[in-house]
C-alpha positions as CSV (number, residue, x, y, z in Angstrom):
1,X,35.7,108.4,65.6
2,X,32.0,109.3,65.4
3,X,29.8,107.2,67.9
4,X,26.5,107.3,65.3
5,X,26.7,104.7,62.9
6,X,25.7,105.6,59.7
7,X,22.6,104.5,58.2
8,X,24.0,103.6,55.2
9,X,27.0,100.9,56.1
10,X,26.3,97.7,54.7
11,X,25.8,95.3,57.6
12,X,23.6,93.5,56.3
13,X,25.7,92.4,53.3
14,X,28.9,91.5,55.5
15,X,25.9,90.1,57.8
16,X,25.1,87.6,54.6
17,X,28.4,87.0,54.0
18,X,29.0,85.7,57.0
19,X,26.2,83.4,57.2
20,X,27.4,81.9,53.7
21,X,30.6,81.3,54.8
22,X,29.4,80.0,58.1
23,X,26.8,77.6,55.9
24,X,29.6,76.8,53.5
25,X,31.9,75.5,56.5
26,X,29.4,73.9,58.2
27,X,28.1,71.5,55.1
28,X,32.0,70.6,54.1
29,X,33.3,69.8,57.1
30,X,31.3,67.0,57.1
31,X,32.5,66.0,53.8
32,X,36.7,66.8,55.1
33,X,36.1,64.7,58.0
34,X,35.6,62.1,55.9
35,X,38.5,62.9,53.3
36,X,40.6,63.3,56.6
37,X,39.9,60.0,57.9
38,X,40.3,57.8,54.6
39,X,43.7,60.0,53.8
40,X,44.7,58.9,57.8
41,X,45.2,62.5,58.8
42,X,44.3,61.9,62.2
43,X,45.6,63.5,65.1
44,X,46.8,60.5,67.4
45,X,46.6,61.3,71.5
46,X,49.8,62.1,73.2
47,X,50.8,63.0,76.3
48,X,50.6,66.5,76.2
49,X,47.3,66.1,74.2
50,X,43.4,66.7,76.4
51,X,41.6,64.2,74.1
52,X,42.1,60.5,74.6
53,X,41.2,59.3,71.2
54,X,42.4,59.3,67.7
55,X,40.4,62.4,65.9
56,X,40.7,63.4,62.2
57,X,41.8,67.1,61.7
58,X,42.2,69.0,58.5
59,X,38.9,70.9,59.1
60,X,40.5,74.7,57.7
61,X,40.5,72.8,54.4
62,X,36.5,73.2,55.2
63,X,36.8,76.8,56.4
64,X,38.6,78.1,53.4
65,X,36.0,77.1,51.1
66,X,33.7,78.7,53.5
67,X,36.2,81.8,52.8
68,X,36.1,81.7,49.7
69,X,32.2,81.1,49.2
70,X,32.0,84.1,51.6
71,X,34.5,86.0,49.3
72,X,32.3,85.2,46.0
73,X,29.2,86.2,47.7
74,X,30.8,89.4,48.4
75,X,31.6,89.8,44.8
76,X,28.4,89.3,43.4
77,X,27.0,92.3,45.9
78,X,27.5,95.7,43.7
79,X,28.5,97.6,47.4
80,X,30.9,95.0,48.6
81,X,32.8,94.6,45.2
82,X,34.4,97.2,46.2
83,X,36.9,95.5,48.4
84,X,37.9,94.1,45.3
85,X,37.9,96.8,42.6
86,X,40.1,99.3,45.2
87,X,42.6,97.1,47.2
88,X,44.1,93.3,46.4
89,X,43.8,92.8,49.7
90,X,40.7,90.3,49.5
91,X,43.1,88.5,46.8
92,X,46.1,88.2,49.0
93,X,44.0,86.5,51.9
94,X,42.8,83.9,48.9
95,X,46.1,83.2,47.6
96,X,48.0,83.4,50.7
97,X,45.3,81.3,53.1
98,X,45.2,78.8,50.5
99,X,49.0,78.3,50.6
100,X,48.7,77.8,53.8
101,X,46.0,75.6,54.2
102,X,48.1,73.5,52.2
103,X,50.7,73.9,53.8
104,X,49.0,73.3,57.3
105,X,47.2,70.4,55.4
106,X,50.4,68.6,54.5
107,X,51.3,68.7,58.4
108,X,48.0,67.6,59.7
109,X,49.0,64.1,57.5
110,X,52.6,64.1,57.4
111,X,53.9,65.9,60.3
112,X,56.0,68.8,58.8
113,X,58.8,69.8,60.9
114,X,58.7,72.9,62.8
115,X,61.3,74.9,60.6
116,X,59.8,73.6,57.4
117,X,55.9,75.3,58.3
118,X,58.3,78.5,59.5
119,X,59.8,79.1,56.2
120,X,55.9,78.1,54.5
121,X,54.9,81.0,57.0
122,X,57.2,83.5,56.3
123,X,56.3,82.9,52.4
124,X,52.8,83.3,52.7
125,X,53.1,86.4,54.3
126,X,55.7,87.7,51.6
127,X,52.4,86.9,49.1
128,X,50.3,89.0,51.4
129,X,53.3,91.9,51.0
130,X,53.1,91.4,47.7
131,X,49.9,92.1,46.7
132,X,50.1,95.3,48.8
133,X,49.0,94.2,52.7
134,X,51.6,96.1,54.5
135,X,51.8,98.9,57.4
136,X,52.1,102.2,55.8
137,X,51.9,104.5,59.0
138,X,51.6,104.4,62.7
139,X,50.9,107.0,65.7
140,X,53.1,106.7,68.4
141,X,52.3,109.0,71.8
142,X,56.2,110.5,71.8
143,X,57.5,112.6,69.7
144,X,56.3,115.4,66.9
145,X,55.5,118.9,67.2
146,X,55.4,120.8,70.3
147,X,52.2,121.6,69.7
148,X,50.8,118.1,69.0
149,X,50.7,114.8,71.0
150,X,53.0,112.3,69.5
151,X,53.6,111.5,65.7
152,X,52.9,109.4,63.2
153,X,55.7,107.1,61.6
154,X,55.4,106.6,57.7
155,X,56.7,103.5,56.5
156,X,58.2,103.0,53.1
157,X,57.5,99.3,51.5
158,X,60.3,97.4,52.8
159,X,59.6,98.6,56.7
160,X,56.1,98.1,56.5
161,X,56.5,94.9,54.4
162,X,58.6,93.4,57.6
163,X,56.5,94.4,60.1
164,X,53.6,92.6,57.8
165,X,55.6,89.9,57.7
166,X,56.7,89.4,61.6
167,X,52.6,90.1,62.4
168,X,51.7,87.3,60.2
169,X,54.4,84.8,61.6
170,X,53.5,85.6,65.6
171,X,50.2,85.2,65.0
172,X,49.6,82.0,62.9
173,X,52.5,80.6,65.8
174,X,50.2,82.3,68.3
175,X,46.8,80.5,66.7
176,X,48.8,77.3,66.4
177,X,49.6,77.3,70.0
178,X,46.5,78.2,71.4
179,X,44.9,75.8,69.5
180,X,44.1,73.1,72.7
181,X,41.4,72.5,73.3
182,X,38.0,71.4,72.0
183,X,36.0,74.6,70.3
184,X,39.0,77.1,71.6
185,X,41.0,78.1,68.6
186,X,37.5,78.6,66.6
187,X,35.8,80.0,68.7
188,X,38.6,82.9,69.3
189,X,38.8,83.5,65.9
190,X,35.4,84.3,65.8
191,X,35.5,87.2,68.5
192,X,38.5,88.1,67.3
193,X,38.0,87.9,63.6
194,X,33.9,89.7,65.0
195,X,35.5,92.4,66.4
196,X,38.2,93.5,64.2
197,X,34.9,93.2,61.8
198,X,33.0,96.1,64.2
199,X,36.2,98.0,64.0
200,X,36.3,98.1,60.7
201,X,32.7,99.4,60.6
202,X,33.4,102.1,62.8
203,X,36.1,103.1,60.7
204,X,33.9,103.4,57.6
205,X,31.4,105.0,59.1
206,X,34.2,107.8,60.5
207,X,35.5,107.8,56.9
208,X,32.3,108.8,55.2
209,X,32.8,105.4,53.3
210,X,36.4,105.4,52.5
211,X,36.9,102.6,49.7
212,X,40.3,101.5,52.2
213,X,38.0,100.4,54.9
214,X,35.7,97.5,53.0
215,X,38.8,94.8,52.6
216,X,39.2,94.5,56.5
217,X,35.4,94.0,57.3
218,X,35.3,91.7,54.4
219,X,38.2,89.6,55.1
220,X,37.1,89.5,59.0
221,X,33.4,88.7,58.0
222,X,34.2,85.9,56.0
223,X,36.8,84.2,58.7
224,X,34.0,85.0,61.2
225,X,31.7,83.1,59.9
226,X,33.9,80.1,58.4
227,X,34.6,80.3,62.3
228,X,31.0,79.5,63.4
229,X,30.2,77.1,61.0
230,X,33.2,75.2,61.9
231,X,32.4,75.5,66.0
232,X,29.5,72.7,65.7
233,X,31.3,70.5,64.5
234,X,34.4,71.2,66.7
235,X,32.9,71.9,70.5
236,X,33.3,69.4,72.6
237,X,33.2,66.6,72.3
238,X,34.7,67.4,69.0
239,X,34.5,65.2,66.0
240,X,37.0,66.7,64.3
241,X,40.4,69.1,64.6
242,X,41.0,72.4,62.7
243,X,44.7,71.1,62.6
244,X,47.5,73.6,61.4
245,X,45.4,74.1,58.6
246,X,42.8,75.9,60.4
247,X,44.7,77.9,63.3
248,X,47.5,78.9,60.4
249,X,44.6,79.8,58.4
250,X,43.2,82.1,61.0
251,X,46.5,83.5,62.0
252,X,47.4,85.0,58.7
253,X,43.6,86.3,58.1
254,X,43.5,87.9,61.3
255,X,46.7,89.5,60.9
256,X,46.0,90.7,57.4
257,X,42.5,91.6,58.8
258,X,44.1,94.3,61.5
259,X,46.9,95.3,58.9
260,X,44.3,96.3,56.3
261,X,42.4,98.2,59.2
262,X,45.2,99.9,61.3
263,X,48.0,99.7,59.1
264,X,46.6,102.6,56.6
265,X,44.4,104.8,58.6
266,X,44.7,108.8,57.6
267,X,45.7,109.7,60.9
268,X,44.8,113.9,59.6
269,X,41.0,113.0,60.3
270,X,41.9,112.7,63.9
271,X,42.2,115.0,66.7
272,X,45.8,115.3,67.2
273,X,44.7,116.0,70.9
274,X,42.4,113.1,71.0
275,X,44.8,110.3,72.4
276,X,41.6,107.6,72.5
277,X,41.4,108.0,69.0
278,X,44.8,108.2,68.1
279,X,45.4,105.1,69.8
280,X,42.4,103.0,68.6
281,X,44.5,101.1,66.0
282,X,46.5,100.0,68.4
283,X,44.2,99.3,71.0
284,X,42.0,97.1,69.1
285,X,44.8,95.2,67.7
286,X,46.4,94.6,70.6
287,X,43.4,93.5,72.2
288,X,42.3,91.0,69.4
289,X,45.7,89.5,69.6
290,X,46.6,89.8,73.3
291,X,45.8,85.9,74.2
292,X,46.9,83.9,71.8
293,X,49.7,86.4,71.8
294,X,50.7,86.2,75.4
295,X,50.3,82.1,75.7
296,X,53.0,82.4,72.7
297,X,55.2,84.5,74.5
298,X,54.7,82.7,78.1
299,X,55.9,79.5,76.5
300,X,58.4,80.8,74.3
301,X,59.8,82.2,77.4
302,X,59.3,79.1,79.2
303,X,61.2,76.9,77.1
304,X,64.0,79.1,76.5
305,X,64.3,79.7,80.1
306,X,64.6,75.4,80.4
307,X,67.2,75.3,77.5
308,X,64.6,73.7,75.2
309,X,63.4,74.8,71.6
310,X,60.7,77.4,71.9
311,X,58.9,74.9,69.3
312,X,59.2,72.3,71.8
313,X,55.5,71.3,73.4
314,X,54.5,71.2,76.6
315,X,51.2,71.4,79.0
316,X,51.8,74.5,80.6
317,X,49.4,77.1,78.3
318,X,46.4,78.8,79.8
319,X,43.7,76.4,78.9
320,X,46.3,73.8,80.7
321,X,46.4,75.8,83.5
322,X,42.8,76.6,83.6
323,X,42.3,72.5,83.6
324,X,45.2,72.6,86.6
325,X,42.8,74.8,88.9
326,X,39.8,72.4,88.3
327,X,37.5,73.7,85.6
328,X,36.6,71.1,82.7
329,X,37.7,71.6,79.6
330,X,34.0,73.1,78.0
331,X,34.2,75.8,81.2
332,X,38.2,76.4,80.7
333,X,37.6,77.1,76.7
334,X,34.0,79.6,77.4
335,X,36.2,81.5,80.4
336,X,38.9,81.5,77.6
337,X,36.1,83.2,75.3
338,X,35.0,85.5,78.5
339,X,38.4,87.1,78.4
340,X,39.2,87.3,74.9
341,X,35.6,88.9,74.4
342,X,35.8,91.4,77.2
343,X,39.0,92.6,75.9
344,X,38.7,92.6,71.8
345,X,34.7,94.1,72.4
346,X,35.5,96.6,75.0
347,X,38.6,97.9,73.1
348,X,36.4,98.1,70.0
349,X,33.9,100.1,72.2
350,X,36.3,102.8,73.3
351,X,36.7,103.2,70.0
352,X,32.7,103.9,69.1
353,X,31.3,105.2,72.0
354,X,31.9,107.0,75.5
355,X,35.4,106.1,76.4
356,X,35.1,106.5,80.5
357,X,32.1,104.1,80.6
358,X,33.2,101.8,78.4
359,X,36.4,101.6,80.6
360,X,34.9,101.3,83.5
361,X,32.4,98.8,82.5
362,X,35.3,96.8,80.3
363,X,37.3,96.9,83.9
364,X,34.1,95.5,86.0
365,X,33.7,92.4,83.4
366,X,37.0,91.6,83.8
367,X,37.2,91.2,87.7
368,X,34.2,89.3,86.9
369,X,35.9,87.0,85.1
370,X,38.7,86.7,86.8
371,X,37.2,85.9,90.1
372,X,35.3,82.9,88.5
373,X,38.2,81.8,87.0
374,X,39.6,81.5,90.5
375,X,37.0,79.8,92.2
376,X,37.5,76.1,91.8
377,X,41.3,77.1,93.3
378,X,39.5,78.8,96.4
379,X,37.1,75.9,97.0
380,X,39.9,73.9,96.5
381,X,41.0,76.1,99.6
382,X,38.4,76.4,102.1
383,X,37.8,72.3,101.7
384,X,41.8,72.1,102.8
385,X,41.3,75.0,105.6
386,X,37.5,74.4,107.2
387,X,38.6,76.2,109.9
């Protein structure tokens, strides 16, 4: 990809965007805490819960308005409307977030069990497929032409369909898990939903403003800013919970966000040499997803291994353990933000500018954060062992 940005991408529009949907969320949560609490959708502590008292949730009701206020911003800007006059892709994210939101609305007041939300999962993202958010090709480093590195996979509509459909179900589980602390789930959706945004950019800039390209930076801009409008209001202390509503909310956006972006790139602009920029897609998602991504899989893997249901809840995810070692819970959720940011931004980076710096300053934040992660376990140490 080109490192110059071109001087004509619209970041100021998504910028606006943003901050509506990030004004929108902020005003109505206010308004859903309220609703929550007279409706009695109120998360009661138990004990594998952090917080000690009862606390209304339902605040992704809020951020899909925000979404959507973003989204009719958007359409109301002559170059933005674009992601709308080229691609249903903007449309899909409406219609399938708002089932969700329901759906993850229902649970934050009734409880749904867990194969019930599965099968409300699964059919949200078969309305994302519908409406055309699939995988159409992929580069994988193995295979091809002698004379070129790897090859690209073309999917037809019912493989790139599934794989649609399995991104959209890992993730939302992925975003439900994670979803902890006070300020945690937000705020990784932000630098998630932030960078996938940048990538996006990049990608538009490297197209010469391929049409393709606007959906993903509009779907990430509004879910980055319904994001920080809801953080205020969530941080701890919190006042009120996202719920399912809100992590299953960002789940399905985030995964339709890197499908749209890395699901459809015209792999011929590349360098079939260039491995950095073959990979990107990959790279970015991956990066973007890796830690909600990896709690899932830790405690799916967990649970199994124990006999239990890999639904079944426990307090053994990262922010648990980052609570274990001694760090409070606003530390263990901005460490939490430390990694995610380091990795989502420094993948993103590889992708715009020079790879081998990059790297090696990507590499240096992350010892970094690492080693002050570690130190109330050392302290914890040297107090046991003066000597």
């Amino acid at each position: 990809m080109n490192s110059a940005v071109s001087a004509g991408l619209p970041i100021r529009e998504y910028v606006l965007v943003g901050l509506v949907s990030a004004v929108l969320t902020f005003l109505l949560t206010a308004v859903v805490r309220r609703f929550a609490l007279r409706v009695r959708a109120v998360a009661v502590p138990r004990k594998r819960d952090v917080h000690v008292a009862p606390m209304p949730r339902m605040g992704g009701v809020a951020m899909y308005f925000g979404v959507l206020g973003g989204m009719a911003m958007a359409h109301q800007l002559p170059v933005l409307r674009r992601a709308f006059e080229y691609s249903y892709d903007p449309v899909a994210v409406l219609i399938g977030g708002g089932v969700i939101v329901l759906i993850g609305a229902l649970d934050d007041r009734f409880e749904l069990d867990a194969w019930t939300k599965l099968a409300g999962q699964v059919m949200c993202a078969g309305i994302l497929v519908l409406f055309g958010v699939q995988w159409v090709s992929l580069w994988v480093p193995w295979g091809g032409d002698p004379d070129a590195l790897g090859q690209v996979l073309m999917f037809d509509r019912n493989q790139g369909g599934l794989l649609a459909v399995v991104l959209v179900v890992v993730m939302v589980n992925a975003m439900n898990f994670v979803d902890g602390l006070d300020g945690l789930a937000g705020g990784l959706g932000f630098i998630a939903a932030a960078a996938t945004c940048a990538f996006s950019l990049g990608l538009l800039a490297s197209s010469g403003g391929d049409v393709g390209t606007y959906p993903p930076a509009l779907i990430a801009a509004t879910l980055a800013g319904a994001c920080l409008g809801f953080l205020p209001h969530n941080f701890q202390p919190a006042r009120i919970f996202m719920g399912d509503s809100g992590s299953m909310m960002i789940g399905l956006m985030l995964a339709a966000a890197s499908t749209s972006a890395s699901g459809r790139i015209n792999y011929s602009s590349f360098d079939a040499t260039d491995v950095v920029a073959l990979l990107s897609p990959l790279f970015v998602v991956a990066a973007v997803l890796f830690l909600p991504l990896l709690d899932l899989i830790l405690a799916v893997v967990r649970r199994t291994r124990r006999g239990e249901s890999p639904f079944a809840a426990d307090k053994m995810h990262l922010h648990h353990r980052l609570l274990e070692i001694g760090h409070s819970q606003r530390r263990a959720v901005l460490l939490i933000y430390l990694w995610a940011g380091l990795l989502a931004f420094g993948a993103v980076a590889v992708t715009l500018f020079d790879t081998a710096a990059v790297f090696w300053l990507t590499c240096a934040g992350l010892l970094a954060a690492a080693a002050v992660s570690l130190v109330p376990r050392l302290r914890r140490q040297r107090a046991r062992d003066p000597a």
